[in-house]
C-alpha positions in Angstrom: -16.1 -10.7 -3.3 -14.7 -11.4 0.0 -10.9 -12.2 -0.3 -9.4 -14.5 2.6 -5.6 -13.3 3.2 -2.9 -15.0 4.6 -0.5 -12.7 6.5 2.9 -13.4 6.4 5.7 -11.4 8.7 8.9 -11.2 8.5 10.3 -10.6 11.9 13.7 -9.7 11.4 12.7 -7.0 8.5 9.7 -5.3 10.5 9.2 -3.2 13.2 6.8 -4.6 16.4 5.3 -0.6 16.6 2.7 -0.3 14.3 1.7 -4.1 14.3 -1.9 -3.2 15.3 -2.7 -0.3 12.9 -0.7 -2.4 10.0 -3.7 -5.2 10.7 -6.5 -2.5 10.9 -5.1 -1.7 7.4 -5.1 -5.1 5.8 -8.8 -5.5 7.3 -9.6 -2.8 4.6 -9.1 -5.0 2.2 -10.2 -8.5 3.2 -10.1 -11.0 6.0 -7.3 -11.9 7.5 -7.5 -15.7 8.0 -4.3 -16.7 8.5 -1.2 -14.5 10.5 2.2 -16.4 10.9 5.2 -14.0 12.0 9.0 -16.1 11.0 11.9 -15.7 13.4 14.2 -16.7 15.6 12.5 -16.4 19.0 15.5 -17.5 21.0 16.8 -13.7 19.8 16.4 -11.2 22.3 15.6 -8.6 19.8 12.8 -10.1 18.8 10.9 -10.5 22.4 9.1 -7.0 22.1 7.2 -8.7 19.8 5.6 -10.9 22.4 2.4 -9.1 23.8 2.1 -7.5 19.9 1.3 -11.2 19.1 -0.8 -12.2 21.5 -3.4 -9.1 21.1 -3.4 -9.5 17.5 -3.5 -13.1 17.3 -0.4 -13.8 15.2 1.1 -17.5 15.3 4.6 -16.9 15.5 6.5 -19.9 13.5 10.1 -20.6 14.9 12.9 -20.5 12.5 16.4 -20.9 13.5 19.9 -19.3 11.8 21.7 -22.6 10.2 24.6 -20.0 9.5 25.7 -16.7 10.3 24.9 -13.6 8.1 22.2 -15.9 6.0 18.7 -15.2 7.1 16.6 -18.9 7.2 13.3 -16.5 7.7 13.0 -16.0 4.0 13.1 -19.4 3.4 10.5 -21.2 5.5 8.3 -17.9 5.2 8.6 -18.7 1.2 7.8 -22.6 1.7 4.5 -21.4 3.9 3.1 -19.2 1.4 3.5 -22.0 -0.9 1.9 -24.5 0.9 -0.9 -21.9 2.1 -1.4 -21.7 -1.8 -2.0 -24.9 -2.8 -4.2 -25.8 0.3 -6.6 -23.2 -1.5 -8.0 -21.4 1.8 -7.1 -18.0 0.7 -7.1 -15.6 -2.4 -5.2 -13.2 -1.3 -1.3 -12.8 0.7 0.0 -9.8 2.2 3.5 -10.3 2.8 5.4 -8.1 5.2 9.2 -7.4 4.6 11.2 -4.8 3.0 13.2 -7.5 1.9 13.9 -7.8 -1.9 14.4 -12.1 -1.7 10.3 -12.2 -1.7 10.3 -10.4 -5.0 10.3 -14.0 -6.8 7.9 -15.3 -4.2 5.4 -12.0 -4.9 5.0 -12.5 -8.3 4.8 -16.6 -8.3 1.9 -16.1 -5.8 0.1 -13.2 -8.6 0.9 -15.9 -11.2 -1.4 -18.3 -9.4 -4.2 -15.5 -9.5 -3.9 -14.3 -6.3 -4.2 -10.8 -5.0 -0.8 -9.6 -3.1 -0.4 -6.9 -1.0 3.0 -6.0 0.3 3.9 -3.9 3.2 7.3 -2.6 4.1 9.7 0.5 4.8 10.2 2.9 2.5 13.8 1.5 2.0 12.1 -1.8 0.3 13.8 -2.3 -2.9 11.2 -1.6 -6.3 11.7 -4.6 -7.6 9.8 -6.0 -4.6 7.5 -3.0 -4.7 6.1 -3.4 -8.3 5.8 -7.1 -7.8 3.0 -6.7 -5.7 -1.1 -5.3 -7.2 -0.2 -2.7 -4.0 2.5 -1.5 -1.2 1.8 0.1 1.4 4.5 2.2 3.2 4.7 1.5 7.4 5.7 5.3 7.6 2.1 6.0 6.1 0.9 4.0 9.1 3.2 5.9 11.5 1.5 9.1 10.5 -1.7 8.2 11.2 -0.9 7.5 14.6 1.0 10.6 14.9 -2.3 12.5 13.9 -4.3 10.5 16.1 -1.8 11.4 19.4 -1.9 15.1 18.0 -5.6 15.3 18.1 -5.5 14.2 22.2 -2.0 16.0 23.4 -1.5 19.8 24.1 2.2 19.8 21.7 0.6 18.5 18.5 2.8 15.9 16.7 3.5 16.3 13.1 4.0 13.9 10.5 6.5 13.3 8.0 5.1 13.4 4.4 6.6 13.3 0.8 6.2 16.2 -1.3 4.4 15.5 -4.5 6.7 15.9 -7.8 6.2 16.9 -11.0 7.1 12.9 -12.1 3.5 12.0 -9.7 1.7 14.7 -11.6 2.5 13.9 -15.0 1.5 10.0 -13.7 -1.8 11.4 -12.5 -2.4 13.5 -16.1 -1.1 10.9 -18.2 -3.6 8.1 -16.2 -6.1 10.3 -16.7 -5.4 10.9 -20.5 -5.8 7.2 -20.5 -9.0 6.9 -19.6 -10.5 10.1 -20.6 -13.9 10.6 -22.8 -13.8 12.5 -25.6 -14.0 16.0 -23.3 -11.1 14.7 -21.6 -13.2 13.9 -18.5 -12.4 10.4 -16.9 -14.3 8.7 -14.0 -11.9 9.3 -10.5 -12.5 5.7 -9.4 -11.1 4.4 -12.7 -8.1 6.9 -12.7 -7.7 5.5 -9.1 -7.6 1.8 -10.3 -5.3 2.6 -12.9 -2.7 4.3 -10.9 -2.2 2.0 -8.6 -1.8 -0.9 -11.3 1.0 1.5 -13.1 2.3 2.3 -9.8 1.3 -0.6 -6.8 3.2 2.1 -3.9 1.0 5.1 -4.8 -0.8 6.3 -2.1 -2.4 9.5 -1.4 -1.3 8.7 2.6 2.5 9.2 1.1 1.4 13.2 0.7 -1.0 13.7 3.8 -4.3 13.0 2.1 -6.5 10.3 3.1 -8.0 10.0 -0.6 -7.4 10.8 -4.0 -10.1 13.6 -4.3 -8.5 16.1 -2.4 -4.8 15.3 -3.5 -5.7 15.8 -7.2 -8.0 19.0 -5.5 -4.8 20.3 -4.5 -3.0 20.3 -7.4 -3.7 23.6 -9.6 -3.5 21.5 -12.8 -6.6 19.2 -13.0 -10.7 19.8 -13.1 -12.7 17.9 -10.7 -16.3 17.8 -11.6 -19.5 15.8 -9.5 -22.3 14.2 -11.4 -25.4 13.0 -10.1 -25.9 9.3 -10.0 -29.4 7.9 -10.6 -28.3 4.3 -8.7 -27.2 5.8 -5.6 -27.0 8.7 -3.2 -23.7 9.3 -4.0 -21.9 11.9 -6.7 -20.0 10.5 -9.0 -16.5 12.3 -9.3 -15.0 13.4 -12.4 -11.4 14.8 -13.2 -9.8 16.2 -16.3 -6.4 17.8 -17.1 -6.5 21.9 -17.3 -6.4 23.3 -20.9 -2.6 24.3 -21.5 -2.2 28.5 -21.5 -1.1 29.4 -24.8 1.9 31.4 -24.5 2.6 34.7 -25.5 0.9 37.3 -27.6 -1.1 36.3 -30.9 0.0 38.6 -33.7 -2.5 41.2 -35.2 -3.2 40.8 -38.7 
């Protein structure tokens, strides 16, 4: 199924940097139909976003301050998406803020049956976060442009990436325990799903891998096994959690 998103920016919560490999992102997941940014444009913090929105073809919607230290954005980006849902043109939102006041407005729009993606800094509050069926993090998409300017300048550029904890592993085994045959194998795709519904800001990205395979790879606690598949050319992938050591020495009879 195709799903038709409306893109909705908040100006004054989002950097203007990574506008173009944000959209390359939400491509991945559907087609954006509709891409209104909400500020005040008589700001002069906010004119760097000028060419950004003209190459990317987002409608920027003027909204002025009423009163100092209140932010109107929120509120005529929250009346949009309202009206965008009711018109019935889309099936999806991806809302872009790190701003907790769309929490309400995330899970109204899931209420409705629509799919909602958020995007935001890793400072976005989690009641925001878990609101959404997925987050993604813009530092994810500042490290893939990092890797890309590494791979074409002499001084390569590293990126910043989170370490994976022991609470991510025990999410990983315990998803997997989940789902898992009777030989404790379950299907990688599922185990994928699943994580992401427990947990809508895992990402693979956050670590420095580009897909799941190779993060649970490098993790010295789980079995990854490939099966043939008869309908396609393509293995099937397999993971199950390592069979606990038994500690110290069994006693001789």
């Amino acid at each position: 199924m195709n799903i038709n998103f409306a893109v909705l920016i908040d100006g004054d919560n989002i950097p203007s940097a990574y506008v173009k490999e944000m959209m390359e992102e939400i491509a991945k997941y559907g087609n954006p139909t509709i891409k209104r940014i909400y500020g005040d444009w008589t700001k002069p913090h906010l004119s760097k976003w000028k060419n950004v929105l003209l190459e990317n073809a987002i409608t920027p919607i003027q909204q002025y301050g009423y009163t100092t230290g209140k932010n109107a954005t929120d509120s005529a980006m929250i009346i949009d998406a309202m009206d965008i849902l009711y018109s019935g043109k889309v099936n999806g939102f991806c809302l872009v803020s790190s701003d907790s006041d769309f929490t309400k407005l995330a899970t109204r729009l899931r209420e409705a049956g629509m799919q909602v993606i958020g995007i935001g800094e890793k400072k976005t509050p989690n009641p925001f976060i878990v609101a959404c069926d997925k987050f993604i993090y813009i530092e994810i998409l500042k490290n893939q442009s990092k890797e890309a300017e590494a791979e074409n300048e002499k001084e390569p550029v590293k990126p910043n990436f989170d370490k994976i904890t022991n609470k991510e592993i025990k999410l990983i085994s315990t998803t997997i325990d989940d789902l898992s045959d009777e030989e404790g194998w379950a299907f990688l795709g599922d185990v994928g799903s699943l994580l992401q519904k427990k947990q809508p800001n895992f990402d693979s990205r956050n670590y420095g891998f580009q897909k799941l395979t190779p993060l649970i790879n490098s993790i010295d606690k789980f079995d990854i096994e490939q099966r043939e598949s008869g309908k396609s050319k393509h293995k099937l992938i397999y993971v199950k959690n390592k069979a606990k050591k038994r500690s110290g020495r069994s006693k001789s009879s």
